[in-house]
N, C-alpha and C positions, 0 to 999 in steps of 0.2 A: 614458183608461184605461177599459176595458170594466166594465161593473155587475159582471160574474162577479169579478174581477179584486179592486175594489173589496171586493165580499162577502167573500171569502174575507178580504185582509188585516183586512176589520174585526174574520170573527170569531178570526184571531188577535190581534187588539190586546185584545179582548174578554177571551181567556184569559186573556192577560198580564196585565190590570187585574187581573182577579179574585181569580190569583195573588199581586201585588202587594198587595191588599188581605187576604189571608189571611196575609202576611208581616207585613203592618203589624200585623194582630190579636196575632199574637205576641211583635212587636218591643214591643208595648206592656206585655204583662205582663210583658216580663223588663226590659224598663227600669223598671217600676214597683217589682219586688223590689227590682232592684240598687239605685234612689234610696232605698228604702227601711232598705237596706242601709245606703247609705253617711251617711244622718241617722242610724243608729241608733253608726254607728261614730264618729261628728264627736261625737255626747253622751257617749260612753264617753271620746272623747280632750280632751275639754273638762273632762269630770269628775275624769280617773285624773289627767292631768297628766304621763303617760310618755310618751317615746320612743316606742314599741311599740306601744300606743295610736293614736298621729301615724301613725304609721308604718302603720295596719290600715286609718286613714281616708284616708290618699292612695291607698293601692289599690283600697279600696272609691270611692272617689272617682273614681279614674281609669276603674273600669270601668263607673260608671256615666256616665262623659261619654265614653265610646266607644258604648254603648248609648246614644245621645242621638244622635250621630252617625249611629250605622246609622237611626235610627229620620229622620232628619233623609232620609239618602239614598232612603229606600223613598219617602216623601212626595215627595219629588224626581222620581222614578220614576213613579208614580201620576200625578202631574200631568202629566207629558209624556206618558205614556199617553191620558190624560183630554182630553191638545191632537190627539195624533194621532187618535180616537175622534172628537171634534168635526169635525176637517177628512175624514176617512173619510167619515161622516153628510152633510158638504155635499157631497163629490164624489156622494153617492149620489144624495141628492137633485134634481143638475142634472142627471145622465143619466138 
């Protein structure tokens, strides 16, 4: 693979990290709400003792283990970024 070659795909792998990591910054505050969320609902339904209650903390619950999720996949994403990025850096460095 030619240096040019090399250069170029690093510095898209480059963008995409960067992007990735500006996802993550995100993903982090809204998962931070939404858990915050969903403690704030588990003591309300642990307190009232209704239905309705139960019923606010499974949702809130729920959406905050899908927000776990995304935040799980972006991490997922980064690092295989981070592997491609690596192995880019030693192609470059042998040519």
């Amino acid at each position: 693979m030619s240096r040019r070659v090399i250069e170029r795909r690093l510095t898209e792998v480059h963008r995409r990290l960067v992007r990735a990591r500006e996802e993550l910054a995100v993903v982090d505050e809204q998962f931070a709400a939404l858990a915050d969320a969903a403690n704030e609902a588990e003591l309300r339904a642990l307190v009232s003792e209704t239905p309705l209650a139960e019923s606010e903390y499974r949702d809130a619950q729920r959406h905050a283990d899908a927000m776990a999720r995304s935040r799980a996949a972006v991490l997922q994403s980064i690092s295989e970024l981070e592997k491609a990025q690596d192995d880019l850096l030693d192609k470059l460095e042998v040519n």
